[in-house]
C-alpha positions, 0 to 999 in steps of 0.5 A: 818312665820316671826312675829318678827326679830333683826335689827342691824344697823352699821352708820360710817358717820365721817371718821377723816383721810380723807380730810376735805370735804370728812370726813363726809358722807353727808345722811347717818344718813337719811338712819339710821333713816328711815331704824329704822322707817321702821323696827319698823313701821313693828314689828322688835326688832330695840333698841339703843342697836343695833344701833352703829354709826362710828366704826372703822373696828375691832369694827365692828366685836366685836359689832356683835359678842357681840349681837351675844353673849347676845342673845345666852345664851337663845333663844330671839324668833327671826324669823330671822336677820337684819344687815344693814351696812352704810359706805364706802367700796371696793371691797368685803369690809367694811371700817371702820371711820380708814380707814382699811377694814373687809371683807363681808365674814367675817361679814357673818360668824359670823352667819353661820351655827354652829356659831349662834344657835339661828339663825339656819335655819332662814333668815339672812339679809345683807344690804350693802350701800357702794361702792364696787369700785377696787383699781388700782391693784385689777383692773389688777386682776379683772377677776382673783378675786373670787366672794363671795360664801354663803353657800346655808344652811346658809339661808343668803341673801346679798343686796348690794347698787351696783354692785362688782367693782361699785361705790354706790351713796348718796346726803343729802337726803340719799343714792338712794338705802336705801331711794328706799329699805325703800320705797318699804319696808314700806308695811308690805307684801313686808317685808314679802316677802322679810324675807319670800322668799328672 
């Protein structure tokens, strides 16, 4: 049964190099707030310690890898994980307020089996609202491009905002499929469900 889980958020709403009116990511902090009402209404670990806000793509990964690293050096009695990324993308990946990328893959790894003791055998989450769009040469090479693949005994499950390839949609009320996910999640038997059976 899942009784308790950690719930990281990572937030980029401010991108500095982009154009004036495509610098900020209008909704995302909506999304942030109701994803921790959520999770905490329902009984997970949600602390500012685990909430980051604009990281470029490499402070991504180091803030992963120091929760990962705080909790490994005594078991914190976590039923599974959470990680919910709130930023811009292309295809397969994050992108950071610097405008360079991290791969999904990458970010999953870091919990993979072997990597993350306290974690084996437990269900790991990733909530992914950013686009997942081509650019135009990863166009010409659509179908020649891999699909991600997980590993079945790594216990993870990926929701992404969109399809690969596909653009994500967000107004000031937040983001479509993070407002309708925390709706359908407010009732603790569907966050169950989900922690429970993917």
């Amino acid at each position: 049964d899942i009784k308790n889980g950690l719930v990281i958020i990572i937030n980029n709403e401010n991108f500095p190099k982009r154009p004036e009116k495509e610098r900020q990511r209008v909704g995302t902090n909506k999304d942030r707030d109701k994803l921790i009402e959520v999770f905490r209404k329902n009984g997970l670990t949600c602390e500012n310690e685990t909430i980051f806000n604009n990281l470029t793509a490499e402070e991504i990964v180091i803030k992963l890898e120091k929760v990962k690293r705080i909790y490994s050096h005594r078991d914190p009695g976590f039923d599974c994980l959470v990680v919910c990324i709130l930023s811009h993308g292309s295809y397969l990946n994050i992108i950071g307020v610097d405008e360079q990328e991290v791969s999904i893959n990458t970010l999953t790894k870091l919990f993979s089996k072997g990597k993350c003791p306290w974690l084996e055998e437990k269900p790991k989450i990733f909530i992914v609202q950013a686009c997942q769009e081509l650019n135009k040469e990863e166009e010409r090479k659509q179908y020649d491009m891999p699909m991600p693949l997980i590993n079945p005994e790594d216990h993870f499950l990926i929701l992404m905002s969109t399809l690969y390839g596909s653009a994500s949609y967000r107004d000031e009320d937040g983001s479509y499929f993070i407002q309708t996910l925390c709706r359908y999640l407010q009732n603790p038997l569907e966050l169950h469900y989900v922690m429970q059976y993917g």
